[in-house]
py3Dmol code that shows the C-alpha trace and the ligand (Angstrom):
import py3Dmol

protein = """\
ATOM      1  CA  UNK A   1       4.254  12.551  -4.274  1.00  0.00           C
ATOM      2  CA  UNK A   2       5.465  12.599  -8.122  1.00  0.00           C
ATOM      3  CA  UNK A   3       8.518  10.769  -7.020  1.00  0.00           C
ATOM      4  CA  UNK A   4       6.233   8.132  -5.081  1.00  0.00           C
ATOM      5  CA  UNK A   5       3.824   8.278  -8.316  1.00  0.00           C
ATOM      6  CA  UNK A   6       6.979   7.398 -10.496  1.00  0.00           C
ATOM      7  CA  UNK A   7       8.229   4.255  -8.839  1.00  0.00           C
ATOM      8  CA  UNK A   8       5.018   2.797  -9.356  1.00  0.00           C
ATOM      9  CA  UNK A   9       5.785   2.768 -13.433  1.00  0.00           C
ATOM     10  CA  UNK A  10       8.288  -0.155 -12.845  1.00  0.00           C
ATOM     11  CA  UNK A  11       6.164  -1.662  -9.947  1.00  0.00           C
ATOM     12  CA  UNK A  12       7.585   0.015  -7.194  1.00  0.00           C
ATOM     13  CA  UNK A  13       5.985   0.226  -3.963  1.00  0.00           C
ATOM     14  CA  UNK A  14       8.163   3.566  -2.096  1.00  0.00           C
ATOM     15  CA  UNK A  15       7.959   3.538   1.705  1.00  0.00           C
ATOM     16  CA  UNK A  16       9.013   6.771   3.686  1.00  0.00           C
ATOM     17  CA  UNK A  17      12.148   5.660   6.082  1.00  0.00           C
ATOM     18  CA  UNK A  18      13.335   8.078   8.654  1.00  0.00           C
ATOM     19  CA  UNK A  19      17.125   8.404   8.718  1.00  0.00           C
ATOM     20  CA  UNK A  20      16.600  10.323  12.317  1.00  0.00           C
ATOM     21  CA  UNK A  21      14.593   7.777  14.204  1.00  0.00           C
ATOM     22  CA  UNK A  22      14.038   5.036  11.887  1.00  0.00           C
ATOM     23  CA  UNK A  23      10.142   4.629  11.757  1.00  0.00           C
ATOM     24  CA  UNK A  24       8.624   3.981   8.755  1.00  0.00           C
ATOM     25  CA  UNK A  25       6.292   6.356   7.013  1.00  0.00           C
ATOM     26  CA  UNK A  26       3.041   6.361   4.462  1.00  0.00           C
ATOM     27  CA  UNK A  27       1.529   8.343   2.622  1.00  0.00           C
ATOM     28  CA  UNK A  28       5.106  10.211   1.891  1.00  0.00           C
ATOM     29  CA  UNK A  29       5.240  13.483   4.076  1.00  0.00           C
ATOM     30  CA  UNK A  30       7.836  16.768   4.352  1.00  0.00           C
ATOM     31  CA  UNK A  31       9.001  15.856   7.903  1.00  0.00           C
ATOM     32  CA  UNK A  32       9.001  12.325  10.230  1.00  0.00           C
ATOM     33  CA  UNK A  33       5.472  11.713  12.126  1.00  0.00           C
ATOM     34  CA  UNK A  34       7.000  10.770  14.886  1.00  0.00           C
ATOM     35  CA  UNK A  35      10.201  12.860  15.543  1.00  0.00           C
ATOM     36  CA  UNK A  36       9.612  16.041  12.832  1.00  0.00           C
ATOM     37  CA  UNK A  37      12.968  14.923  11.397  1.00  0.00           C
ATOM     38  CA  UNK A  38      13.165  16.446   7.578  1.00  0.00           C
ATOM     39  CA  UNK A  39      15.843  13.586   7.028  1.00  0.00           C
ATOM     40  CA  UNK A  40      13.740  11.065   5.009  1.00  0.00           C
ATOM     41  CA  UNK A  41      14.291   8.603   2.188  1.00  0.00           C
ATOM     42  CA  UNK A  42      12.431   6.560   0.216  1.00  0.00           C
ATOM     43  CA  UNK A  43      12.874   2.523   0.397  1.00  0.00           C
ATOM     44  CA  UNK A  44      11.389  -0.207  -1.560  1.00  0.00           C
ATOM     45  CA  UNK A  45       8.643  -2.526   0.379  1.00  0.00           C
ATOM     46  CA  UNK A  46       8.967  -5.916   0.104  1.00  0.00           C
ATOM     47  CA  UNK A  47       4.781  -5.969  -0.949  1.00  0.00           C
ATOM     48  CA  UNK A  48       3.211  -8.817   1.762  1.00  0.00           C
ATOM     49  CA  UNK A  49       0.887  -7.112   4.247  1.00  0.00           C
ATOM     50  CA  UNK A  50      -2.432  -8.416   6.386  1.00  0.00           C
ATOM     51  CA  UNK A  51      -6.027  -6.969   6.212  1.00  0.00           C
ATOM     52  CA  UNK A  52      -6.394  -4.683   8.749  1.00  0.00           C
ATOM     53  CA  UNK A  53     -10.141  -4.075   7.707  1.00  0.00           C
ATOM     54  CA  UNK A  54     -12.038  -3.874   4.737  1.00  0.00           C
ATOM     55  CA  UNK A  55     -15.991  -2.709   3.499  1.00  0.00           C
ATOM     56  CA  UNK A  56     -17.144  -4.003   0.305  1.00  0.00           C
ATOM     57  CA  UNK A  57     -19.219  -0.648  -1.428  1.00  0.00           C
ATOM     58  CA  UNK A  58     -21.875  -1.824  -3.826  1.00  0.00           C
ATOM     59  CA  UNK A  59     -21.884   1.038  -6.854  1.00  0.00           C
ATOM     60  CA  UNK A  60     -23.265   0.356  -9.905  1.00  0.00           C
ATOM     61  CA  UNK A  61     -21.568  -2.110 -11.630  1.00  0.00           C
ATOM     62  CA  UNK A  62     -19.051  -4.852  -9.603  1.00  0.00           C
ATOM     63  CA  UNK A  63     -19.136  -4.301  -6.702  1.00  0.00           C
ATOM     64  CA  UNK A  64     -15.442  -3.579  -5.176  1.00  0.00           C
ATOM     65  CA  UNK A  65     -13.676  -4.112  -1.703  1.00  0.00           C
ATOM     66  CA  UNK A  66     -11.840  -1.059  -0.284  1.00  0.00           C
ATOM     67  CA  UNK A  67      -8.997  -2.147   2.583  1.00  0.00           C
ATOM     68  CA  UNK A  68      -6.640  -0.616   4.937  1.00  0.00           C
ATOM     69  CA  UNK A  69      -3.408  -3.498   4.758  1.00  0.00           C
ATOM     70  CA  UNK A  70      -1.024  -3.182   7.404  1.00  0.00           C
ATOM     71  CA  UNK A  71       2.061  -3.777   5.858  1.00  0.00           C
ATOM     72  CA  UNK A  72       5.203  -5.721   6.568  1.00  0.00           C
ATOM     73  CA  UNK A  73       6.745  -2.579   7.164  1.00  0.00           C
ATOM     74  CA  UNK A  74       4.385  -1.354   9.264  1.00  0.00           C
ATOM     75  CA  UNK A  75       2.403   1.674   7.881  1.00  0.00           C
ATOM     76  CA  UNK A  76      -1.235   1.367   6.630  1.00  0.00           C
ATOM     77  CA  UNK A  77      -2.298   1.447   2.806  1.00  0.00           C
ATOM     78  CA  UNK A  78      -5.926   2.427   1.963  1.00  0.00           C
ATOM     79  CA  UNK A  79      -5.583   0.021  -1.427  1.00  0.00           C
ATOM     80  CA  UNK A  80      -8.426  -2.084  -2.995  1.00  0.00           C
ATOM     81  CA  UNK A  81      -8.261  -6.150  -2.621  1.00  0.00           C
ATOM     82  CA  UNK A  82      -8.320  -7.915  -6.118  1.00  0.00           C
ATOM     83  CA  UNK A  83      -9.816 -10.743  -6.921  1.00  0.00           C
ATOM     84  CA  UNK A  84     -10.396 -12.153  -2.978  1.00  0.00           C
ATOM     85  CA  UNK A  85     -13.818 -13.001  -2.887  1.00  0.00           C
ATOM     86  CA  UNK A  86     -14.378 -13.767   1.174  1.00  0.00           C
ATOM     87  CA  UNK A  87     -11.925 -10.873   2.776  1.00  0.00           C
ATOM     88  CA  UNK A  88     -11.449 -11.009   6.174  1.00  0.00           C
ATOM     89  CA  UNK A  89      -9.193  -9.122   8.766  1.00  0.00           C
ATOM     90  CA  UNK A  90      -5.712 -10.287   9.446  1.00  0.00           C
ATOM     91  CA  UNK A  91      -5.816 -12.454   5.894  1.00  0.00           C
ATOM     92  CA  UNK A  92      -1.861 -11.956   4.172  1.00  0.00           C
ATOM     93  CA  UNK A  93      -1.892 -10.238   0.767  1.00  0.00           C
ATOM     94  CA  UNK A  94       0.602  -9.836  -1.738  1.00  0.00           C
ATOM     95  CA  UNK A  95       1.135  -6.475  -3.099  1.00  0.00           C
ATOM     96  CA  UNK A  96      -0.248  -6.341  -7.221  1.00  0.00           C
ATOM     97  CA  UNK A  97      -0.768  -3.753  -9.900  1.00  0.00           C
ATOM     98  CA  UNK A  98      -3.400  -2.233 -11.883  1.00  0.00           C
ATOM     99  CA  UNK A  99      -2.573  -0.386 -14.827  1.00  0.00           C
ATOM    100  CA  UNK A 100      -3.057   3.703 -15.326  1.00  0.00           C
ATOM    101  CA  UNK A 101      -3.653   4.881 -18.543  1.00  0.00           C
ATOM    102  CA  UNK A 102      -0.655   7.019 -18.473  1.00  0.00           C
ATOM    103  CA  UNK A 103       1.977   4.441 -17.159  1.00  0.00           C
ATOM    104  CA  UNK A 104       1.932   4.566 -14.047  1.00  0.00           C
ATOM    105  CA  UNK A 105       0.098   1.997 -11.452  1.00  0.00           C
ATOM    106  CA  UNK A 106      -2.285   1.722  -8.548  1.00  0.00           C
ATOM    107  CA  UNK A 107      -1.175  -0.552  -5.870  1.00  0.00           C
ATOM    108  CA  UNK A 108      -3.853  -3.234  -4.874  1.00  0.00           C
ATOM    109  CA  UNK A 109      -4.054  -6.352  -3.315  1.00  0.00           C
ATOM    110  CA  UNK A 110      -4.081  -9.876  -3.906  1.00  0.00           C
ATOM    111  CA  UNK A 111      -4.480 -13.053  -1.335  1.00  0.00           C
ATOM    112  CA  UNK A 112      -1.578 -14.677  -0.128  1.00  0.00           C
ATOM    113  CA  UNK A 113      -3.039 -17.833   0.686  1.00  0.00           C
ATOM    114  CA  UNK A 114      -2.005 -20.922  -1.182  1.00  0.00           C
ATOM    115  CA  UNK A 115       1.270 -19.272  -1.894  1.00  0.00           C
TER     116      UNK A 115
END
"""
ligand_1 = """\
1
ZN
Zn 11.845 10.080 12.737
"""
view = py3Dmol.view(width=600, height=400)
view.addModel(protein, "pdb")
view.setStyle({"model": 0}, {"cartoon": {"style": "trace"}})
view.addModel(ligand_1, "xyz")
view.setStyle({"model": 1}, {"stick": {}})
view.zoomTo()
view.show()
């Protein structure tokens, strides 16, 4: 994953793409899901994706909405949604970034709408 975790310091969102069958991977994995090929490279996603469902947890504190987006691409993302204050399921959202302390950053989610 460090490679992954890198990208992210210049906003980078890395996608797995299989040179064997040409399916599209995440979370970044040693072999192909769907045909075991070990011939895999990383690609830049364009960041747009829809809600494919989301629960809101109540912590102490703000509460937060955790998501599963379905990107563009086609693999899933378990992200958080920023800043969208009614989510609902197949709402577009724009890929965003939340600083680490150390420099690199968290993928979340922003609306689309009114873009
Ligand atoms: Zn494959």
């Amino acid at each position: 994953m460090s490679e992954w975790w890198e990208a992210t310091r210049d906003h980078r969102l890395l996608l797995q793409h299989c040179d064997g069958c040409g399916s599209v991977q995440h979370y970044p994995r040693a072999l192909c899901i769907t045909c075991g090929s070990s011939d895999l490279s990383f690609r830049e996603a364009v960041g747009t994706g829809v809600v494919d469902s989301f629960t809101v947890v109540h912590r102490a504190g703000e509460p937060y909405v955790l998501a599963r987006v379905r990107l563009t691409e086609g693999p899933i993302l378990l992200t958080h949604l920023d800043d969208i204050a009614e989510p609902r399921c197949d709402m577009p959202v724009l890929l965003a970034w939340r600083p680490l302390p150390d420099g690199r950053h968290l993928p979340v989610f922003r609306s689309a709408d009114g873009l």
